[in-house]
ROTI-347086 format. One record per atom (N, C-alpha, C): atom name; y, x, z; residue number from 1; residue in one letter. Coordinates in steps of 0.05 Angstrom, whole numbers, plus 5000, padded with zeros to 4 digits. Atoms other than C-alpha are relative to their C-alpha. Example, Ala and Ser with C-alpha at 12.3 -4.5 7.8 and 13.67 -1.06 7.14 Angstrom:
2
<atom:N | v:4976 | u:5018 | w:5000 | nr:1 | rest:A>
<atom:CA | v:4910 | u:5246 | w:5156 | nr:1 | rest:A>
<atom:C | v:5024 | u:5018 | w:5000 | nr:1 | rest:A>
<atom:N | v:4976 | u:4984 | w:4999 | nr:2 | rest:S>
<atom:CA | v:4979 | u:5273 | w:5143 | nr:2 | rest:S>
<atom:C | v:5022 | u:4985 | w:5014 | nr:2 | rest:S>
END
This chain:
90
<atom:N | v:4976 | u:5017 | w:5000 | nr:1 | rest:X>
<atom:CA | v:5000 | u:5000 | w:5000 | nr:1 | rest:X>
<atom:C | v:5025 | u:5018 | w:5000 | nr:1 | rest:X>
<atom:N | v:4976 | u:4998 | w:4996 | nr:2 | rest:X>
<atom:CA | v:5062 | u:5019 | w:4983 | nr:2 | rest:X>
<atom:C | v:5028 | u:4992 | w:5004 | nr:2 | rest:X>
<atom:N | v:4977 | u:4993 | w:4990 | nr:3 | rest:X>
<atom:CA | v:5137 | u:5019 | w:5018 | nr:3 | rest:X>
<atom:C | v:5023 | u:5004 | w:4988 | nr:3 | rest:X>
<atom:N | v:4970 | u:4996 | w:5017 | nr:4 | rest:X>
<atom:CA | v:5205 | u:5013 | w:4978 | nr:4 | rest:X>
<atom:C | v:5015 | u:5013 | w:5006 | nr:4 | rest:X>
<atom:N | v:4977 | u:4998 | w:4993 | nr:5 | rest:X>
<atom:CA | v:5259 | u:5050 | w:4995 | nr:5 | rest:X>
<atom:C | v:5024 | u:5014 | w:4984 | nr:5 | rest:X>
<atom:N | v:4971 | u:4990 | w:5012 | nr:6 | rest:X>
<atom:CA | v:5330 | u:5081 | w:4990 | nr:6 | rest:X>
<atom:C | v:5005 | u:5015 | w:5018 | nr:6 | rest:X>
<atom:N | v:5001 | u:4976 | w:4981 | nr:7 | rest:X>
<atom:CA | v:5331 | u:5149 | w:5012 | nr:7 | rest:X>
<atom:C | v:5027 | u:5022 | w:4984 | nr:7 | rest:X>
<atom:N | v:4987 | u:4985 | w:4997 | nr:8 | rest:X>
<atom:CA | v:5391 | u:5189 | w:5023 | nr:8 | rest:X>
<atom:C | v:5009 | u:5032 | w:5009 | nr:8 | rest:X>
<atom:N | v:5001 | u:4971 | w:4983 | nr:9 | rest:X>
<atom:CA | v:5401 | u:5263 | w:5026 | nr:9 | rest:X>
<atom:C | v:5022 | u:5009 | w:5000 | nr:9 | rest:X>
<atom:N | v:4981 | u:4993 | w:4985 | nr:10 | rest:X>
<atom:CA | v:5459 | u:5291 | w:5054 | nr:10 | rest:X>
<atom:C | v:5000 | u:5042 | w:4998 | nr:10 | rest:X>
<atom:N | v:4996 | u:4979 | w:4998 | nr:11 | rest:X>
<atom:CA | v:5470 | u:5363 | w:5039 | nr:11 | rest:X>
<atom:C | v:5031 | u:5030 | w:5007 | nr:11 | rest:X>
<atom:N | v:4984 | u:4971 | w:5001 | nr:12 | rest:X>
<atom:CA | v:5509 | u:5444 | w:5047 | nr:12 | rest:X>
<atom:C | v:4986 | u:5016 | w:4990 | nr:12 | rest:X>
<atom:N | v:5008 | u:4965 | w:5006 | nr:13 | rest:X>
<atom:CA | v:5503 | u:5508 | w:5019 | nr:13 | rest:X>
<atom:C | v:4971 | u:4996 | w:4973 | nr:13 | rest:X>
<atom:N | v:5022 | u:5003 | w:5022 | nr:14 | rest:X>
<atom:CA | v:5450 | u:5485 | w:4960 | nr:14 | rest:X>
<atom:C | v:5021 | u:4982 | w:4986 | nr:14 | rest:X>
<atom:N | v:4990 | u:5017 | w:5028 | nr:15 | rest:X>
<atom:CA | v:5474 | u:5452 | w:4887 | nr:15 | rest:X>
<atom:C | v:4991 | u:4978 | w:4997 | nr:15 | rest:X>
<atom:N | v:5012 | u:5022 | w:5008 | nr:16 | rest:X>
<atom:CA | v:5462 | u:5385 | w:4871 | nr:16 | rest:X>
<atom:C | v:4976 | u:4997 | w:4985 | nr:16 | rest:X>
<atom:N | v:5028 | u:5000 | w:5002 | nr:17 | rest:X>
<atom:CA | v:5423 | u:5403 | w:4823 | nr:17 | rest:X>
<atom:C | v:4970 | u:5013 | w:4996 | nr:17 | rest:X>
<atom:N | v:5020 | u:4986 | w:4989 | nr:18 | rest:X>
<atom:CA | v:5378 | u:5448 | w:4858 | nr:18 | rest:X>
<atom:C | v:4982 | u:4974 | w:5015 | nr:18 | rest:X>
<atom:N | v:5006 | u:5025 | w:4978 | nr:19 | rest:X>
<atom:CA | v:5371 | u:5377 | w:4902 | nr:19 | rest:X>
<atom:C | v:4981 | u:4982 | w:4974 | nr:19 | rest:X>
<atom:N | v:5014 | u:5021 | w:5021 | nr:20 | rest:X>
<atom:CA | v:5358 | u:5331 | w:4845 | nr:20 | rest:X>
<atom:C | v:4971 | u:5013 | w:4995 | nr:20 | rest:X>
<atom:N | v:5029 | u:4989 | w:5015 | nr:21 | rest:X>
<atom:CA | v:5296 | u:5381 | w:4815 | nr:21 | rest:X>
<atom:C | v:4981 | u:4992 | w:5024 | nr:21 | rest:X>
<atom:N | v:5024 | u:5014 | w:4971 | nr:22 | rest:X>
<atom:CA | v:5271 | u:5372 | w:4887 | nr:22 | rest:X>
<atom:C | v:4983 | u:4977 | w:5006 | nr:22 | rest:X>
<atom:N | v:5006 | u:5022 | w:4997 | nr:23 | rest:X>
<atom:CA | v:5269 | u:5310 | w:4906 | nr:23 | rest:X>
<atom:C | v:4991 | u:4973 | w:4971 | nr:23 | rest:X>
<atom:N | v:5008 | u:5014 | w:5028 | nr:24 | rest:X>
<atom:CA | v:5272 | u:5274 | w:4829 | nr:24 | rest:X>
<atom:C | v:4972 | u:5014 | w:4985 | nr:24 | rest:X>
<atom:N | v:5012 | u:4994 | w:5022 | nr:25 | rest:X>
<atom:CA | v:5238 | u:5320 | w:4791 | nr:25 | rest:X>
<atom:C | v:4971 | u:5006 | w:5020 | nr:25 | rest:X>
<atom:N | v:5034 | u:4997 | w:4984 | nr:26 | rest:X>
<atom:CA | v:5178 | u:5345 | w:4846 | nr:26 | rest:X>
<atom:C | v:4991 | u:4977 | w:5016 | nr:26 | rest:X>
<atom:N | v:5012 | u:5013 | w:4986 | nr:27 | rest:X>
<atom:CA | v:5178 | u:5289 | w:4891 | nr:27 | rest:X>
<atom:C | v:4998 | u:4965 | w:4988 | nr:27 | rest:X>
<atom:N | v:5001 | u:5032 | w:5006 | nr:28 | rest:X>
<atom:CA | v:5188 | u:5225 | w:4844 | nr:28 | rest:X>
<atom:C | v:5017 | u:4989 | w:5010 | nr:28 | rest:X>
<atom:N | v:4980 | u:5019 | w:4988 | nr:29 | rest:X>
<atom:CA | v:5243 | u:5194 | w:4874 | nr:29 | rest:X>
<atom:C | v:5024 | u:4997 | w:4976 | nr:29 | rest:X>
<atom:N | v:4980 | u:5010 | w:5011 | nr:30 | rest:X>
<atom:CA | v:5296 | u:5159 | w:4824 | nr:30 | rest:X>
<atom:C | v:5027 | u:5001 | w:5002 | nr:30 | rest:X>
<atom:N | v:4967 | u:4992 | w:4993 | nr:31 | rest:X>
<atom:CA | v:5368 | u:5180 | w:4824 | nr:31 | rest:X>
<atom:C | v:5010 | u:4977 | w:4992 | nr:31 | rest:X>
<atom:N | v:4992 | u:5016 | w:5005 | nr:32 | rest:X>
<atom:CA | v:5410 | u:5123 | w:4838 | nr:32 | rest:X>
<atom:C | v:5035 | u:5009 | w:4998 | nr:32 | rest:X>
<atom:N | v:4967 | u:4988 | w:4999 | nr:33 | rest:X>
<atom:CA | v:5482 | u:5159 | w:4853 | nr:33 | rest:X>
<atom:C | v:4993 | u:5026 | w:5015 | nr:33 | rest:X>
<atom:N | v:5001 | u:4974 | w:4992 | nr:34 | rest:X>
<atom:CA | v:5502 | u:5228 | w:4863 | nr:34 | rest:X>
<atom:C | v:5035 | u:5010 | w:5005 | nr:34 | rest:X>
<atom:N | v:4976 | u:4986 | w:5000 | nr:35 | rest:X>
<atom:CA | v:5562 | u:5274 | w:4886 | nr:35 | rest:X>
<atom:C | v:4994 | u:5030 | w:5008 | nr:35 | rest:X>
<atom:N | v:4996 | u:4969 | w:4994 | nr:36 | rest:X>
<atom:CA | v:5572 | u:5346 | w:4905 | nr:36 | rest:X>
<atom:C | v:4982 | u:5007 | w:5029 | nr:36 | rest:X>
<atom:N | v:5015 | u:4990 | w:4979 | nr:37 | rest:X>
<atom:CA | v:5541 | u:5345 | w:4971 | nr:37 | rest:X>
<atom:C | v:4982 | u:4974 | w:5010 | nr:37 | rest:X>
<atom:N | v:5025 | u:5018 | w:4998 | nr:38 | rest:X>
<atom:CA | v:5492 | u:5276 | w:4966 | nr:38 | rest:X>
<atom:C | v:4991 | u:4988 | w:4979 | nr:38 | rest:X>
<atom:N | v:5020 | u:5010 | w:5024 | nr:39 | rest:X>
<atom:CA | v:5435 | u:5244 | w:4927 | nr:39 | rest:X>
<atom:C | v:4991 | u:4976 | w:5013 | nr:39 | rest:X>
<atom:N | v:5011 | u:5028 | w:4992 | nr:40 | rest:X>
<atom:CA | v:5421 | u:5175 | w:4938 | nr:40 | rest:X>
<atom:C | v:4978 | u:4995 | w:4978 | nr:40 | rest:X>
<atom:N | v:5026 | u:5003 | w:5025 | nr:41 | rest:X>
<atom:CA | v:5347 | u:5152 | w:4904 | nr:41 | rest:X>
<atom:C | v:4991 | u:4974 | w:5014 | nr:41 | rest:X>
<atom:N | v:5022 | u:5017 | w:4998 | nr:42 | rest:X>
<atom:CA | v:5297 | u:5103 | w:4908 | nr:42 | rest:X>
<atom:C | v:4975 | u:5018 | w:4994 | nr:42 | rest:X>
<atom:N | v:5025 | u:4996 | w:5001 | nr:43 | rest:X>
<atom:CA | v:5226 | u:5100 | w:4917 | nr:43 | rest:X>
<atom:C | v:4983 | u:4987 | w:5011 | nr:43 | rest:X>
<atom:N | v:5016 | u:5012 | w:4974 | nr:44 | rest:X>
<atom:CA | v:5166 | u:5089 | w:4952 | nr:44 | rest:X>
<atom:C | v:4991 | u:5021 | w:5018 | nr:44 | rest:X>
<atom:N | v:5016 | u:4988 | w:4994 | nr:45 | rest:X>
<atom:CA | v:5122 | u:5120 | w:4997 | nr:45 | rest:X>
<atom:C | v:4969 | u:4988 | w:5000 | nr:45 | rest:X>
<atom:N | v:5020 | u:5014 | w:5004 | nr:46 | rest:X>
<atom:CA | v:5045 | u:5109 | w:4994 | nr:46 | rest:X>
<atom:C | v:4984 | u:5019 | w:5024 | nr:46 | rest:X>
<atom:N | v:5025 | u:4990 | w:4983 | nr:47 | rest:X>
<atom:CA | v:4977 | u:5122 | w:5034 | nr:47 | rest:X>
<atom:C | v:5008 | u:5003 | w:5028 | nr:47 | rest:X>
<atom:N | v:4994 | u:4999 | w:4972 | nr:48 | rest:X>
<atom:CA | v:5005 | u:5105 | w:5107 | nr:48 | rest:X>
<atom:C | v:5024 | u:5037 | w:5003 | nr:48 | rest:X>
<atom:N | v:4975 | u:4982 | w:4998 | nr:49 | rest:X>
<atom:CA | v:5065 | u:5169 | w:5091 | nr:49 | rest:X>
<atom:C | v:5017 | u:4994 | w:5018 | nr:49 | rest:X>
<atom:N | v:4985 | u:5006 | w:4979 | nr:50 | rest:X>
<atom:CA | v:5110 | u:5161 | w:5146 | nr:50 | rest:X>
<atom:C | v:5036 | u:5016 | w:4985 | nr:50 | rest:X>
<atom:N | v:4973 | u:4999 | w:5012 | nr:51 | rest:X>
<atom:CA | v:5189 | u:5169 | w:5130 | nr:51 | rest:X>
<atom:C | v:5003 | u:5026 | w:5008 | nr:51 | rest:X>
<atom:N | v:4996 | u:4980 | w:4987 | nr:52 | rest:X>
<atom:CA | v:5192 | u:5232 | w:5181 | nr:52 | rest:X>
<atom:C | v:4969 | u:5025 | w:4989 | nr:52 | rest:X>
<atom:N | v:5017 | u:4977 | w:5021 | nr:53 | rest:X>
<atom:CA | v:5132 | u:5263 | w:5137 | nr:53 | rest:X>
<atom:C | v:5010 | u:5006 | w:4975 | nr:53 | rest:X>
<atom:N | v:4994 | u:4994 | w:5022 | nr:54 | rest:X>
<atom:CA | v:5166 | u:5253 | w:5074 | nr:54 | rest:X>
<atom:C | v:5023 | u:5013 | w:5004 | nr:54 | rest:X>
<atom:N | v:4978 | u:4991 | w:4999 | nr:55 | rest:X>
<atom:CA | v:5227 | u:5279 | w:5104 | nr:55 | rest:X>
<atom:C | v:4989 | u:5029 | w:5002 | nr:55 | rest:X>
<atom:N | v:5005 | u:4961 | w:5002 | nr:56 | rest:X>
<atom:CA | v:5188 | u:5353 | w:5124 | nr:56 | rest:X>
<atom:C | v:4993 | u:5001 | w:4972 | nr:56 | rest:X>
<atom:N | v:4997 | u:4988 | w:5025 | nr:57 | rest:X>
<atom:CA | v:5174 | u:5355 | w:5057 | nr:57 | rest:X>
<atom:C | v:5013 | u:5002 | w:4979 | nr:57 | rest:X>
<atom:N | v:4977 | u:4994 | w:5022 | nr:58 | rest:X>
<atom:CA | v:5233 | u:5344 | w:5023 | nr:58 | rest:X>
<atom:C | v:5015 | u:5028 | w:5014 | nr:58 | rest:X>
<atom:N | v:4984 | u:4974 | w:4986 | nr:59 | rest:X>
<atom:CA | v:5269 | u:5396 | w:5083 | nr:59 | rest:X>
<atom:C | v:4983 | u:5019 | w:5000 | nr:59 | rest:X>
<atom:N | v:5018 | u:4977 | w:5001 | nr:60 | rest:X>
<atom:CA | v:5217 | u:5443 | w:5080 | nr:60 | rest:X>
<atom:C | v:5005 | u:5007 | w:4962 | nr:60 | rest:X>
<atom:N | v:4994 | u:4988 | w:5020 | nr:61 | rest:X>
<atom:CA | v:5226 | u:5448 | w:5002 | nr:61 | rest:X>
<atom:C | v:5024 | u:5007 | w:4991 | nr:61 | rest:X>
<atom:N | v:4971 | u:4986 | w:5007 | nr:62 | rest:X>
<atom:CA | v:5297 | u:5455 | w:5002 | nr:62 | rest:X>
<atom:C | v:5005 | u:5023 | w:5021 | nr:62 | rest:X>
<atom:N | v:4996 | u:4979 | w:4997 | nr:63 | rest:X>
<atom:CA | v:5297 | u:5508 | w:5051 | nr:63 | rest:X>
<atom:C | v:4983 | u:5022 | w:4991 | nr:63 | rest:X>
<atom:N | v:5023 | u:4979 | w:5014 | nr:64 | rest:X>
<atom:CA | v:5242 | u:5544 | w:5013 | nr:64 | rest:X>
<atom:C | v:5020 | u:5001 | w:4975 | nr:64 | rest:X>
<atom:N | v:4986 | u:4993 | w:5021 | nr:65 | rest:X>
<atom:CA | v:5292 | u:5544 | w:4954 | nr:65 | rest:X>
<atom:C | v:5021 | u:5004 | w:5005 | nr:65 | rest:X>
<atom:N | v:4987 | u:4990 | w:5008 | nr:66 | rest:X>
<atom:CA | v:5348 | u:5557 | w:4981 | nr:66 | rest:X>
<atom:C | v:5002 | u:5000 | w:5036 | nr:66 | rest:X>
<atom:N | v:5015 | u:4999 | w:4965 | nr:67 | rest:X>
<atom:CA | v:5333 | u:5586 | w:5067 | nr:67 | rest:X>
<atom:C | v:5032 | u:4990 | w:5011 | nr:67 | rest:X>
<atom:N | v:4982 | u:5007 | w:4981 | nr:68 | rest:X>
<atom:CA | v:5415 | u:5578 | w:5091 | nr:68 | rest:X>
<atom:C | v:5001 | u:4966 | w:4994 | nr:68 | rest:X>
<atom:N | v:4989 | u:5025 | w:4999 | nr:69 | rest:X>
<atom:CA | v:5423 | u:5504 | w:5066 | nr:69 | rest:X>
<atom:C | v:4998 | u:4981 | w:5026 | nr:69 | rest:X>
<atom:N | v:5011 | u:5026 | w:4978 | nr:70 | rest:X>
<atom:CA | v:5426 | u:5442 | w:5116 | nr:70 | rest:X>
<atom:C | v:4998 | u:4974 | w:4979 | nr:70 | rest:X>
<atom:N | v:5006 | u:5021 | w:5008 | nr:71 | rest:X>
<atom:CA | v:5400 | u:5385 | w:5102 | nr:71 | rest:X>
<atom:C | v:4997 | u:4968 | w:5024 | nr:71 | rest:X>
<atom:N | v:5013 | u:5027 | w:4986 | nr:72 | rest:X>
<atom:CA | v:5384 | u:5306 | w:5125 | nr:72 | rest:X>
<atom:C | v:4999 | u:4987 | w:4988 | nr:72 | rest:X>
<atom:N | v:5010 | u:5018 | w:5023 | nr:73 | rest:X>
<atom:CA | v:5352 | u:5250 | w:5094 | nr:73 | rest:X>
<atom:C | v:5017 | u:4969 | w:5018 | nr:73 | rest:X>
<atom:N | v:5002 | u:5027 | w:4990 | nr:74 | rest:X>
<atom:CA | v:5368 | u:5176 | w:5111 | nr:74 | rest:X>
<atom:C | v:4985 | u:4978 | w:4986 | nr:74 | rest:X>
<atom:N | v:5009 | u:5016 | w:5019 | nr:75 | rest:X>
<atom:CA | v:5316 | u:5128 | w:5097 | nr:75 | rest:X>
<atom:C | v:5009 | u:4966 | w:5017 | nr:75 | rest:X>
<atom:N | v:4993 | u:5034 | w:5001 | nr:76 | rest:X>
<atom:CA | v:5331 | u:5051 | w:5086 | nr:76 | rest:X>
<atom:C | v:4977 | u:4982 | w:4980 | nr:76 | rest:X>
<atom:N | v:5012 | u:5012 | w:5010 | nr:77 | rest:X>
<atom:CA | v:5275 | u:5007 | w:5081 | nr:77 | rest:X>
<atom:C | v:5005 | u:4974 | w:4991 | nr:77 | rest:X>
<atom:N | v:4990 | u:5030 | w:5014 | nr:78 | rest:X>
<atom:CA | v:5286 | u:4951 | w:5022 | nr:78 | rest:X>
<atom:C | v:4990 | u:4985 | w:5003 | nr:78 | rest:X>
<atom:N | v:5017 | u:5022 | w:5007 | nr:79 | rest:X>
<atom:CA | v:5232 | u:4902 | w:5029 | nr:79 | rest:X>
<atom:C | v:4998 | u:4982 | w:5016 | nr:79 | rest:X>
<atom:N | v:4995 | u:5023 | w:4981 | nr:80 | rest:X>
<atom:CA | v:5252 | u:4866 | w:5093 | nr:80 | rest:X>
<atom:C | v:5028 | u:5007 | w:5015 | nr:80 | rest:X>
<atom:N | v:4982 | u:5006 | w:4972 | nr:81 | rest:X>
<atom:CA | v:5315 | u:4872 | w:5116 | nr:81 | rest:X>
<atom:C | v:5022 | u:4974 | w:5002 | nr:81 | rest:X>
<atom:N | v:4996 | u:5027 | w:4981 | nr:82 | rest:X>
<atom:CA | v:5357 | u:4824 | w:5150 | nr:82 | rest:X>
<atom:C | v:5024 | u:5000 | w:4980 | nr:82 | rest:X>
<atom:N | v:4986 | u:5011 | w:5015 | nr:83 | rest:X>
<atom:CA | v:5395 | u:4773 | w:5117 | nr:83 | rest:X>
<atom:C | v:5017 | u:4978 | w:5019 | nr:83 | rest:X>
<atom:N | v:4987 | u:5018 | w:4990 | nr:84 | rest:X>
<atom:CA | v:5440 | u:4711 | w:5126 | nr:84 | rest:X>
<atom:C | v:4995 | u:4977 | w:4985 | nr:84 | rest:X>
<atom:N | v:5005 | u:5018 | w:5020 | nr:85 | rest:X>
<atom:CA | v:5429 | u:4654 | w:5097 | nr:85 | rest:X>
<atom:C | v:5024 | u:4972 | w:5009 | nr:85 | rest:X>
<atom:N | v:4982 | u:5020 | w:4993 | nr:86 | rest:X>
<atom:CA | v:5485 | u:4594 | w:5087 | nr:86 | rest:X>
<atom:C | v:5004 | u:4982 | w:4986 | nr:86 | rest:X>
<atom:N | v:4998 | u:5022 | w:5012 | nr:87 | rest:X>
<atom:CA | v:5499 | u:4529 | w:5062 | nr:87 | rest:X>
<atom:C | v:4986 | u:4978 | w:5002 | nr:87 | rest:X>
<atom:N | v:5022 | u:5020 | w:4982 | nr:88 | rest:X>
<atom:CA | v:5455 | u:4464 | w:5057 | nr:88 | rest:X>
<atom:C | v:4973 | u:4990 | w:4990 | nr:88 | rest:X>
<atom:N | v:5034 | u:5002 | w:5017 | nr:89 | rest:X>
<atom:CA | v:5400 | u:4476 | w:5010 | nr:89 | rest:X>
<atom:C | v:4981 | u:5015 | w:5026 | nr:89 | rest:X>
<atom:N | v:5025 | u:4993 | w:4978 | nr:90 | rest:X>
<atom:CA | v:5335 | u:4484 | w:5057 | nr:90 | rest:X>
<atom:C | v:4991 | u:5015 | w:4983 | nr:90 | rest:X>
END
């Protein structure tokens, strides 16, 4: 089963797109917007992946390509979150 999301990485000291090859090009994740120091994507995860496993392996491959950068991811799961609902259709 897989997990939708919208995962944000937040970077210093590495190129965008040193970022993009990473996460787009090795890990499958979809570039939805980008700037100078973040990459916003989509995706999923699969096989019970946990958000804080896919995160050591996106931060583990960006400091293997480039050891001073910092990094952080933010993930935002799409497939249930909270809504509002209004008006007088049931």
């Amino acid at each position: 089963m897989s997990r939708f999301y919208q995962l944000e990485v937040d970077f210093e000291n590495i190129s965008l797109e040193e970022v993009k090859k990473i996460v787009c090009e090795r890990f499958g994740w979809r570039e939805a917007d980008a700037t100078f120091n973040y990459l916003l994507c989509e995706g999923s995860l699969y096989g019970g992946q946990t958000e804080e496993d896919a995160h050591e392996e996106i931060y583990t491959a960006l400091k293997n390509a480039k050891p001073d950068c910092r990094a952080k991811t933010i993930w935002t799961y799409l497939e249930d979150l909270p809504h509002n609902e209004f008006g007088d259709l049931q």
